[in-house]
Residue, then its C-alpha position, 0 to 999 in steps of 0.5 A: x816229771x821225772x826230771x822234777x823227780x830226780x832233783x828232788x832226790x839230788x836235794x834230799x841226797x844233798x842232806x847226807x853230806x859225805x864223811x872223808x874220814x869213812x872212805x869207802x864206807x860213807x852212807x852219803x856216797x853210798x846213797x848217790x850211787x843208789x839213786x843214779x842205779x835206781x834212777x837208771x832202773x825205774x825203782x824211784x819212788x819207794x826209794x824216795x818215801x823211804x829216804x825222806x823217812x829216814x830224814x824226817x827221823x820219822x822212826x825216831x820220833x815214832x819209837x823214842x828211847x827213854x835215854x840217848x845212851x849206848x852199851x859202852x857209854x862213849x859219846x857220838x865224838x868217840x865214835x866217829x873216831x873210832x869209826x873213822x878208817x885211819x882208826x880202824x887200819x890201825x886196829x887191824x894193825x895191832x891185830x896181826x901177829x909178830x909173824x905177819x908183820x915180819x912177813x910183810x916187811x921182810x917178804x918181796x914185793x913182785x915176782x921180780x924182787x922175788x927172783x932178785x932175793x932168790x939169786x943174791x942168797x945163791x950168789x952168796x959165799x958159804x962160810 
């Protein structure tokens, strides 16, 4: 029973297939590692009638939008590059200040090169 059970759950996880460009915040990833841990901890079967929901598009054919638009108007494509994890490191990029990424480039790595940096600027003749 339970063995039928969780292969019914690994066809239905199979649906969400896993997106490298989001790692890290992939659903389909997310989903396996939910149901191994709900499969360990007995709390299957509303997760299942749930899931299944979900990928019937239950709720979407239960509550229509009159149009398939969003606020900004950018279309499904936009979005997933947009959303995709290289994208959103490069906004986090921008974001910084002038001083950050001086910090970062210019600031030691390791407690090593910390004290390597500390004795070359003792080591220097004043002028």
């Amino acid at each position: 029973m339970a063995a039928s059970r969780y292969r019914r759950f690994l066809k239905l996880c199979e649906e969400w297939p896993v997106d490298e460009t989001k790692r890290g915040r992939d659903l389909g990833a997310y989903l396996r590692q939910r149901v191994a841990q709900a499969f360990r901890e007995g709390e299957n079967t509303q997760m299942y009638k749930s899931l299944a929901r979900l990928h019937s598009n239950y709720y979407k054919h239960k509550y229509p939008r009159p149009r398939e638009t969003s606020f900004s108007g950018l279309s499904l494509e936009e979005y997933k590059l947009i959303l995709s994890t290289e994208a959103l490191e490069e906004f986090k990029e921008m974001n910084k200040s002038m001083w950050k990424k001086l910090q970062e480039k210019f600031a030691p790595k390791s407690p090593e090169e910390m004290h390597k940096a500390w004795a070359r600027s003792l080591s220097r003749p004043r002028t």
